[in-house]
Each structure stands twice: as C-alpha cells, then as structure tokens.
DOSEDO-788542 format. One record per residue: residue number from 1; chain; x, y, z of N, C-alpha, C in turn. Coordinates in steps of 0.1 Angstrom, whole numbers, plus 2048, in hexadecimal, padded with zeros to 3 digits. Layout:
DOSEDO-788542
{r NUM, 'A', {X, Y, Z}, {X, Y, Z}, {X, Y, Z}}
...
//
This chain:
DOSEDO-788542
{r 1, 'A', {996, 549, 969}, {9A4, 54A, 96E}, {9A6, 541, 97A}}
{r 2, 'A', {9B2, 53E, 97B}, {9B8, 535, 987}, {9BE, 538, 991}}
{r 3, 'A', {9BC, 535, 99C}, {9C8, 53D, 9A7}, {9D7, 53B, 9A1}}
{r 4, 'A', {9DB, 549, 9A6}, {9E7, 54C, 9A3}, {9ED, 54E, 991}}
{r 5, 'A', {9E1, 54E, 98B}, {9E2, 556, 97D}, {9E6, 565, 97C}}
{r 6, 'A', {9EC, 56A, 977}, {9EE, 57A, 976}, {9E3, 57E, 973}}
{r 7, 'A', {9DF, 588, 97D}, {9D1, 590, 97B}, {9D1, 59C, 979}}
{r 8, 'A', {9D2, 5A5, 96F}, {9D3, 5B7, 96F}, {9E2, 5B9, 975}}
{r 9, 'A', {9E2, 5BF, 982}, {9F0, 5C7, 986}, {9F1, 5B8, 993}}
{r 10, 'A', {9EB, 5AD, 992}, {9EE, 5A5, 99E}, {9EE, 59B, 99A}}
{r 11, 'A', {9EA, 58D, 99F}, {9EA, 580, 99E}, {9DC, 57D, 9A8}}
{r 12, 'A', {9D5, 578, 99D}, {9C8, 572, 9A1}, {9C3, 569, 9B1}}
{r 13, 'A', {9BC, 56B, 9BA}, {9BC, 569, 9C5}, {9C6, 56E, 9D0}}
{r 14, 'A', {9CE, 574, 9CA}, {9D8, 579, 9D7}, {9D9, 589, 9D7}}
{r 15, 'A', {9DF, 58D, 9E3}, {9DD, 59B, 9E4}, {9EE, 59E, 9E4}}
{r 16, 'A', {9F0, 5A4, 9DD}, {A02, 5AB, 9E1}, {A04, 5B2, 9E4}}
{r 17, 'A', {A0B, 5B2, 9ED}, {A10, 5C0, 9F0}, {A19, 5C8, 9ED}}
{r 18, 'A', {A1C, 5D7, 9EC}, {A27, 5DB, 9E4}, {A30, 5DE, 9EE}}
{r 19, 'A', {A3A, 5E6, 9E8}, {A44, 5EB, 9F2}, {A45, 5F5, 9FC}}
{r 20, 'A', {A37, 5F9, A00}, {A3D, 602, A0A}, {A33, 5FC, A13}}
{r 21, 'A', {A29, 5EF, A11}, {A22, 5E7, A1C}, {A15, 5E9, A17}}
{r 22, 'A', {A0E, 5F2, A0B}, {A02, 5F3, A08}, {9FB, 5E6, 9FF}}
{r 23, 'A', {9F1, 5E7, 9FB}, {9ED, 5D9, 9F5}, {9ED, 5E0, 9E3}}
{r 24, 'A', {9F0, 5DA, 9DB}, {9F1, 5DC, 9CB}, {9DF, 5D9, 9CB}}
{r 25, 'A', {9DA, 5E6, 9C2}, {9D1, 5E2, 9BE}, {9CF, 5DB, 9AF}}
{r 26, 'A', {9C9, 5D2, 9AD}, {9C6, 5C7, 9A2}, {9C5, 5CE, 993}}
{r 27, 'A', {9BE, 5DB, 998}, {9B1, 5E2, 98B}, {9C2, 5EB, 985}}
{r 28, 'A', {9C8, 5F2, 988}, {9D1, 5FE, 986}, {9DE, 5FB, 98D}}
{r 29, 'A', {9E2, 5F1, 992}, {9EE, 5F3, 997}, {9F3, 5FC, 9A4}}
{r 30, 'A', {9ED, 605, 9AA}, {9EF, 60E, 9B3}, {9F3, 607, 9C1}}
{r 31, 'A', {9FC, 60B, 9C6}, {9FC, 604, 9D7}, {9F1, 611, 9E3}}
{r 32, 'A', {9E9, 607, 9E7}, {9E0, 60E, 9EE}, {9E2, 606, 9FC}}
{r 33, 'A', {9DE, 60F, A0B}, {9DF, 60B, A16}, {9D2, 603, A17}}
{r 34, 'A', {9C9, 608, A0C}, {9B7, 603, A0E}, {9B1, 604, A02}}
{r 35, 'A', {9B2, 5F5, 9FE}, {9AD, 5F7, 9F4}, {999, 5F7, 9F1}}
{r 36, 'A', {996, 5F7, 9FC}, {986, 5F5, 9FC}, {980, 5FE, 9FA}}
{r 37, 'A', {989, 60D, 9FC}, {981, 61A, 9F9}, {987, 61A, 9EA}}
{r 38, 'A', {993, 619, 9EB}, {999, 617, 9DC}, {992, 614, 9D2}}
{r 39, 'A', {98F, 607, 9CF}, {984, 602, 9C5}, {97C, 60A, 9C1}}
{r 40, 'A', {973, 612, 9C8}, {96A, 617, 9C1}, {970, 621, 9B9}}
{r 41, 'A', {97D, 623, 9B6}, {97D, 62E, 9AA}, {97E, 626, 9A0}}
{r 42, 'A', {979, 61A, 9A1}, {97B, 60D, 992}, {96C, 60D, 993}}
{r 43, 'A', {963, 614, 998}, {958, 60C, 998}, {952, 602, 99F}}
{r 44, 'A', {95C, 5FE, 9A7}, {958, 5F2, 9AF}, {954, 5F5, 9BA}}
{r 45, 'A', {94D, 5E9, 9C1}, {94C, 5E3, 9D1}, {957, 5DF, 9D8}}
{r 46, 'A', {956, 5DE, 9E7}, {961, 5D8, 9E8}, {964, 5C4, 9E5}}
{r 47, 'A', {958, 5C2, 9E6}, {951, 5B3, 9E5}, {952, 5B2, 9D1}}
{r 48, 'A', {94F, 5B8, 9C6}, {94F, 5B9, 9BB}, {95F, 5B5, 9B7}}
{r 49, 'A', {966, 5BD, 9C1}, {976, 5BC, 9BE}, {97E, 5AF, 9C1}}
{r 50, 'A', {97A, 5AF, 9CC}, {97F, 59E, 9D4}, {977, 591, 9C6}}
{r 51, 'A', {968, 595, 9C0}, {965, 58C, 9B9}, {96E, 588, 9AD}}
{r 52, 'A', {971, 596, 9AD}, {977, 594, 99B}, {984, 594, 99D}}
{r 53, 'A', {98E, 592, 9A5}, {996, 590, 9A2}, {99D, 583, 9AE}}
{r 54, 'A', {993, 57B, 9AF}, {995, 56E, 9B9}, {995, 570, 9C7}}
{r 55, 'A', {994, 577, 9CC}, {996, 57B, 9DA}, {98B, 576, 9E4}}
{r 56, 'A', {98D, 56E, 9EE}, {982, 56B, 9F9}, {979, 573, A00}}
{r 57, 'A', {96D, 56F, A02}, {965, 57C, A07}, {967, 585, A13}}
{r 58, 'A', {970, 57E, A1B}, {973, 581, A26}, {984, 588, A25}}
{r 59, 'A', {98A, 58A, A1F}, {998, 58E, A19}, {99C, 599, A19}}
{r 60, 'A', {99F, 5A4, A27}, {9A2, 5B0, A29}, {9A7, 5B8, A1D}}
{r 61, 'A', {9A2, 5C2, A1B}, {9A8, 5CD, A0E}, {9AE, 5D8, A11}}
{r 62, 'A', {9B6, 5D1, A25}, {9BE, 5DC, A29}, {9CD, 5D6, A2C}}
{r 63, 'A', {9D5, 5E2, A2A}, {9E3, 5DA, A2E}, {9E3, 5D4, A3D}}
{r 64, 'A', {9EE, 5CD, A3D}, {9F4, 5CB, A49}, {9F3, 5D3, A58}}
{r 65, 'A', {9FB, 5E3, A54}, {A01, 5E8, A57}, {9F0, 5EF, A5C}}
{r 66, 'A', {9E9, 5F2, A54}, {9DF, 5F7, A5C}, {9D3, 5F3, A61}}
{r 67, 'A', {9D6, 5E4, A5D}, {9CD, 5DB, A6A}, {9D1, 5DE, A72}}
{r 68, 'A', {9E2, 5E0, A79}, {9E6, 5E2, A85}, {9DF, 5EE, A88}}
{r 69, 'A', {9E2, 5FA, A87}, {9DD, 604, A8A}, {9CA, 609, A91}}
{r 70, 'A', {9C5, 600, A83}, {9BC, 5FB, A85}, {9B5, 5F4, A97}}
{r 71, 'A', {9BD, 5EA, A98}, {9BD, 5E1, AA5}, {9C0, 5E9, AB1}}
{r 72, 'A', {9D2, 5F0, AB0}, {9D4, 5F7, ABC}, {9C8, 605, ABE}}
{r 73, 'A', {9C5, 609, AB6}, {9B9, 616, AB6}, {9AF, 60C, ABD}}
{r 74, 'A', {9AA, 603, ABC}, {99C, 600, AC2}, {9A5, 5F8, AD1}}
{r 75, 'A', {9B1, 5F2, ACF}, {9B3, 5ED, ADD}, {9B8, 5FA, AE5}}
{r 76, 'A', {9BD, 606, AE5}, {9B9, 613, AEC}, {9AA, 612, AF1}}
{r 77, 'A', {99D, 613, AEA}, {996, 616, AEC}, {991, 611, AFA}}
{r 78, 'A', {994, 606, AFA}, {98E, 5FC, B07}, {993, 602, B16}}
{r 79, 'A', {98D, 608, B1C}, {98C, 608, B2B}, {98D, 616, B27}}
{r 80, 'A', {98C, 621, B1E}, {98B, 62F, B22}, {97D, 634, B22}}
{r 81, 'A', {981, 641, B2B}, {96E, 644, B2C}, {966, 644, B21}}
{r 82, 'A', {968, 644, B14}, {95B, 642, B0E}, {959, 632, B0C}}
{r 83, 'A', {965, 62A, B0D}, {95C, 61D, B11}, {959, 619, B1E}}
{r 84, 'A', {95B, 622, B26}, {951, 61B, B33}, {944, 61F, B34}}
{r 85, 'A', {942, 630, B2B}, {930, 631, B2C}, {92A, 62B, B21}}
{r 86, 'A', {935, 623, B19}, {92C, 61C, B0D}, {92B, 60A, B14}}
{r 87, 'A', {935, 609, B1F}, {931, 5FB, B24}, {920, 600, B2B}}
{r 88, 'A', {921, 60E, B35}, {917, 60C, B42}, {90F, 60E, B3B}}
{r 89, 'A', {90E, 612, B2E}, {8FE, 615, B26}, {8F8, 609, B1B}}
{r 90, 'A', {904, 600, B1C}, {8FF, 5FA, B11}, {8F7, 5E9, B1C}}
{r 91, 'A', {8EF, 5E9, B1A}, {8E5, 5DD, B1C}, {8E2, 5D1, B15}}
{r 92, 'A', {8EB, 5C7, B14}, {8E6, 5B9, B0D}, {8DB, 5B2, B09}}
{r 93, 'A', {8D3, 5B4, B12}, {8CA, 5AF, B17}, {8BA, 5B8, B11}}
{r 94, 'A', {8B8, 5C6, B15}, {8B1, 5CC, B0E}, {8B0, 5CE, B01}}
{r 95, 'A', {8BE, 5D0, AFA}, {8BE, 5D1, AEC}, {8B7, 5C8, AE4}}
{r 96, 'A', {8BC, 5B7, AED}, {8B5, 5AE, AE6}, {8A7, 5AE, AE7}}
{r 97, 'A', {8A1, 5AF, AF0}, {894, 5B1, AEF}, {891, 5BC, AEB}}
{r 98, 'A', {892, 5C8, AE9}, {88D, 5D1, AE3}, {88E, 5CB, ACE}}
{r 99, 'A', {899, 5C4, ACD}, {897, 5BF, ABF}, {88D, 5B4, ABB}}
{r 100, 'A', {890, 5AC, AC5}, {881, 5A4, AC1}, {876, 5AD, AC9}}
{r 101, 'A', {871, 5B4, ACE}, {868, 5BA, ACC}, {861, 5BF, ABE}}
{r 102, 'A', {86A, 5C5, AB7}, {86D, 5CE, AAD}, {86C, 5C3, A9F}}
{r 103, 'A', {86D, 5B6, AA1}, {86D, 5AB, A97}, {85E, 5A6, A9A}}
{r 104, 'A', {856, 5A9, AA7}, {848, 5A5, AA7}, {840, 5B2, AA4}}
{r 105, 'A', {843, 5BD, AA3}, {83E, 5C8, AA4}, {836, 5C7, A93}}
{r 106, 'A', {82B, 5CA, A90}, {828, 5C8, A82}, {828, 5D5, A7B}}
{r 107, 'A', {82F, 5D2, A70}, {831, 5E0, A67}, {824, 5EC, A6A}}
{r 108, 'A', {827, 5F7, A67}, {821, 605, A6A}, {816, 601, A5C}}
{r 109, 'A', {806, 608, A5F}, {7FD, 606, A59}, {803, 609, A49}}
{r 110, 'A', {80C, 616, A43}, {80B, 61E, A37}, {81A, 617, A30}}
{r 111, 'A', {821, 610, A37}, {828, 607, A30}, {823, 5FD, A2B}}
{r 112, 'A', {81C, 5F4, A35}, {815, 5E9, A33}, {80A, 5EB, A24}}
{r 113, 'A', {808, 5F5, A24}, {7FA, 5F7, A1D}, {803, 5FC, A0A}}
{r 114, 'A', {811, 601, A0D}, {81A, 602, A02}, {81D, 5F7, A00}}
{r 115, 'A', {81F, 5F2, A07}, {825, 5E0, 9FF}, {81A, 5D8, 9F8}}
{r 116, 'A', {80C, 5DF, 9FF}, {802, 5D6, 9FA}, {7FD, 5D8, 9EC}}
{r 117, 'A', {801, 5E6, 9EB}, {7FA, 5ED, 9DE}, {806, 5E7, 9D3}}
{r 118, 'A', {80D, 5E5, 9D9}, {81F, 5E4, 9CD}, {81C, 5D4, 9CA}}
{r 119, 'A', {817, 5CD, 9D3}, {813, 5BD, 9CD}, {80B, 5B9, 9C6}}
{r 120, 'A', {803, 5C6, 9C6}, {7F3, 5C5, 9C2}, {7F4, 5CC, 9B3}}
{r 121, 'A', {7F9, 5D5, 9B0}, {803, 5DE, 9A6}, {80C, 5D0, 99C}}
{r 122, 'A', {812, 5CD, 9A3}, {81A, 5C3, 999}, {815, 5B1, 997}}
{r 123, 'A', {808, 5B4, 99F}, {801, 5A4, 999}, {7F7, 5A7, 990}}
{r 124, 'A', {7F1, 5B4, 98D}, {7E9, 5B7, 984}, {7F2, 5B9, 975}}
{r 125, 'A', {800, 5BC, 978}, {808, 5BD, 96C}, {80B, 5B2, 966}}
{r 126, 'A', {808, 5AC, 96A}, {80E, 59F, 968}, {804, 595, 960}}
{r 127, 'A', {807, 58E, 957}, {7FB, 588, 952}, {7F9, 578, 958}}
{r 128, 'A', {7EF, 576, 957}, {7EC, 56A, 961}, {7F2, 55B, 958}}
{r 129, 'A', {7FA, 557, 95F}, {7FD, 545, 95A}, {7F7, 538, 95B}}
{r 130, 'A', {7F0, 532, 952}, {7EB, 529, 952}, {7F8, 51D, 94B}}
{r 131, 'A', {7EE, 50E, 952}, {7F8, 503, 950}, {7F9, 500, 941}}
{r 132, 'A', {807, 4FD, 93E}, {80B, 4FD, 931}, {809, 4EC, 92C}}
{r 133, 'A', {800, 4E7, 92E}, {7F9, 4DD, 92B}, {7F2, 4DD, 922}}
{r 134, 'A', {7F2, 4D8, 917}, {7E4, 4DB, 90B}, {7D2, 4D8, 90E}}
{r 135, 'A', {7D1, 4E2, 910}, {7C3, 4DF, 912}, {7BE, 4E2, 920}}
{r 136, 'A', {7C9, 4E1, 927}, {7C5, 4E7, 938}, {7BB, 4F0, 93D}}
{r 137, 'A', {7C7, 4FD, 93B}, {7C2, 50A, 940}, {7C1, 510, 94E}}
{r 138, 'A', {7C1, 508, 953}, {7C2, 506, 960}, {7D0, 50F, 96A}}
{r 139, 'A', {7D1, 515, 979}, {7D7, 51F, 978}, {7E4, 515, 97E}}
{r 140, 'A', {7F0, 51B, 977}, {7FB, 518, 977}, {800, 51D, 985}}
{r 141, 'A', {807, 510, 98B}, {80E, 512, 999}, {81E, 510, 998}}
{r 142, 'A', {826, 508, 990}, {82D, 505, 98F}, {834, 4FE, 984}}
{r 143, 'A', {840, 504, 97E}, {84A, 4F7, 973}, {83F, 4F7, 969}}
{r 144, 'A', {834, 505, 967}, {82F, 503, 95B}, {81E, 4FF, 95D}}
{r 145, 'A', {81E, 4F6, 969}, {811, 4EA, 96A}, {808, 4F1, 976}}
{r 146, 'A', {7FF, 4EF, 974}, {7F4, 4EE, 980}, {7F6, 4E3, 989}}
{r 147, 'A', {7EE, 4E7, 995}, {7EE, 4DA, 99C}, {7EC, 4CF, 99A}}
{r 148, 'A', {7E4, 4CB, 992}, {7DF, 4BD, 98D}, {7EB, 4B7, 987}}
{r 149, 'A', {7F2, 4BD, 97B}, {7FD, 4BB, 975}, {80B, 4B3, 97D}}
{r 150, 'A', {809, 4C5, 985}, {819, 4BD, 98B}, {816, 4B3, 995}}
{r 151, 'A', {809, 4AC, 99C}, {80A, 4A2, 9A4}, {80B, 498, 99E}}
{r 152, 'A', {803, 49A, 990}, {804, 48C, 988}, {813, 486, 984}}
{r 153, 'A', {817, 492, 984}, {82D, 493, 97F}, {82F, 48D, 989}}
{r 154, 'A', {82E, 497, 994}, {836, 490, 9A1}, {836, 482, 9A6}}
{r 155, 'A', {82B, 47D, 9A0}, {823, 46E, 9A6}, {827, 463, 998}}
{r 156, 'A', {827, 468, 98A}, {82A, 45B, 97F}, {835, 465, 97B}}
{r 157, 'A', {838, 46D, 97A}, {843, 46F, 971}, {842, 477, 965}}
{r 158, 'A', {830, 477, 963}, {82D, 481, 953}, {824, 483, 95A}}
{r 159, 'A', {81E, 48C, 952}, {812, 499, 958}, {807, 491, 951}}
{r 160, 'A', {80A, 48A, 948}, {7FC, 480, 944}, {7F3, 489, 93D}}
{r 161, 'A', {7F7, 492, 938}, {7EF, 49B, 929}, {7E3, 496, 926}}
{r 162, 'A', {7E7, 48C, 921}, {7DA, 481, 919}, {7D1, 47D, 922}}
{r 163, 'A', {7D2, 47C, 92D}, {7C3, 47C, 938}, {7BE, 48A, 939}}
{r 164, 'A', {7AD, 48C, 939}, {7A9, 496, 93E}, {7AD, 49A, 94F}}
{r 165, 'A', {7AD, 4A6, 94E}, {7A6, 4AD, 95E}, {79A, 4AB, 95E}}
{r 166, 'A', {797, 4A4, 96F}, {788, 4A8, 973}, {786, 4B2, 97B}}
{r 167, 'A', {77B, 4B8, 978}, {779, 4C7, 97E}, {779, 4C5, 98D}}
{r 168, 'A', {77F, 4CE, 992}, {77C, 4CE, 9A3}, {76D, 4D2, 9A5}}
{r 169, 'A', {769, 4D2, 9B3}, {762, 4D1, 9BA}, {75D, 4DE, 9BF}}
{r 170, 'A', {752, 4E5, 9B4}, {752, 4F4, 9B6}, {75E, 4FB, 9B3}}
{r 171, 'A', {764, 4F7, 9AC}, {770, 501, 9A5}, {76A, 502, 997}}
{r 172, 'A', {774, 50D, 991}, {773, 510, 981}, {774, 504, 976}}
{r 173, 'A', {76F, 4FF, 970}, {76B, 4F5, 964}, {779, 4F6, 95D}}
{r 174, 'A', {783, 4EF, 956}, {790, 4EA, 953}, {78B, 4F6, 940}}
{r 175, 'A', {793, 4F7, 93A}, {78D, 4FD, 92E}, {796, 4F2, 927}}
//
C-alpha cells in the first residue's frame, strides 16, 4: 500500500478523525477517543496497528481533545503537595548511582547457575557443525567454513578446496 490509499474504514498512513473529535479506527470503523486500548479487541498491539496500517511509530492513538486533558491534568499537578514530597524525596544523583551500582552488581548465584544449565541444555541439543568443505571436518565457525577456510576466502577469494589443511600444532588431525 501507498500513503493515502483507502485502507479498511480510513486511508493508509493517516489518522481521521470523525465527528464528534474521536479518531476512526482503521480495523471497524468506530470513532474512538483511544484507540490504543481499542485495538486490542482486533487482536492487536498498539505498535501492530500503527504497522499495518502505515502509521509512524511515534503517532498518538489519542484524540486531540484528550491530549488536552491529558496535559492540563499533569500541568495541575505541578507545585501541589504531592509534588513537592515527590520533588524533596526524589534524588538525581543517588538513583543514578544506585543503578549503576545494580549494572555492576553480578547476577544472584541460582539465576546465574539457570542460565548456565539452559546453555548447556541447548548445546548438547544441538548437533555439532563441521566445515562444509569436502574432506575437511574440521569444526565450523562461520558461512559454513572453519577457520582455515574462511581466512583463505577472506585473503584470495575461494576457500581453495583443492589444497590440503595442515594439521595444527597439538590440535585434532583434519579427517
């Protein structure tokens, strides 16, 4: 679709509004003050809805009328007593370091130890890849190739098949 194609009850990338100042929703036609809780009786997200039917990620799914409401509600809020014990308690300065604290702090022993069994769990499921070079065998790192492979790619251009590998140096013998 293209901007400004007829899309369901609207036109593709745009939001309409109906007549009494609500926004037309896309899926059903309905005029809604909000359509972000709206959506979900389609199944949707509010991010799902904006995709499918052109809309920017950032593209309010509220009317007008109660963005205002919206705004004057929070500009009330400013200078009444619960925002001045939420100014004298709130701390800039601690929070931030209490968060990076909390970003150097190392995970709790019994999480750590779940994530470890879950990696360890899905590498043993997993069947092991070798380089898809004939005659290799050798354990696959990348695009298919083992190391040897892809440096020889990265350096002429072909993996150079037709040359042997020489065994590393106390490593496993090439099969």
């Amino acid at each position: 679709m293209r901007y400004g194609d007829p899309d369901g009850h609207g036109v593709y990338g745009q939001l309409t509004t109906g007549d009494d100042g609500g926004l037309i929703c896309h899926e059903c036609g309905q005029e809604r003050q909000f359509l972000g809780r709206h959506v979900r009786e389609h199944g949707m997200t509010a991010a799902t809805y904006r995709e499918a039917h052109g809309l920017g990620r950032r593209t309010s799914l509220a009317s007008e009328e109660l963005r205002a409401t919206w705004g004057e509600r929070s500009s009330e809020r400013v200078g009444s007593p619960e925002w001045r014990r939420f100014e004298a308690a709130r701390d800039p300065q601690s929070a931030r370091k209490e968060s990076r604290a909390a970003l150097r702090e190392p995970l709790r022993a019994q999480a750590l130890e779940s994530r470890r069994e879950q990696a360890l769990a899905a590498s043993r499921s997993r069947p092991a890849r070798v380089c898809e070079v004939p005659g290799c065998g050798r354990k696959h790192v990348t695009k298919g190739w083992c190391r040897t492979h892809l440096e020889r790619y990265k350096r002429t251009g072909d993996v150079q098949a037709d040359v042997p590998v020489r065994p590393r140096k106390g490593g496993p013998e090439p099969r």
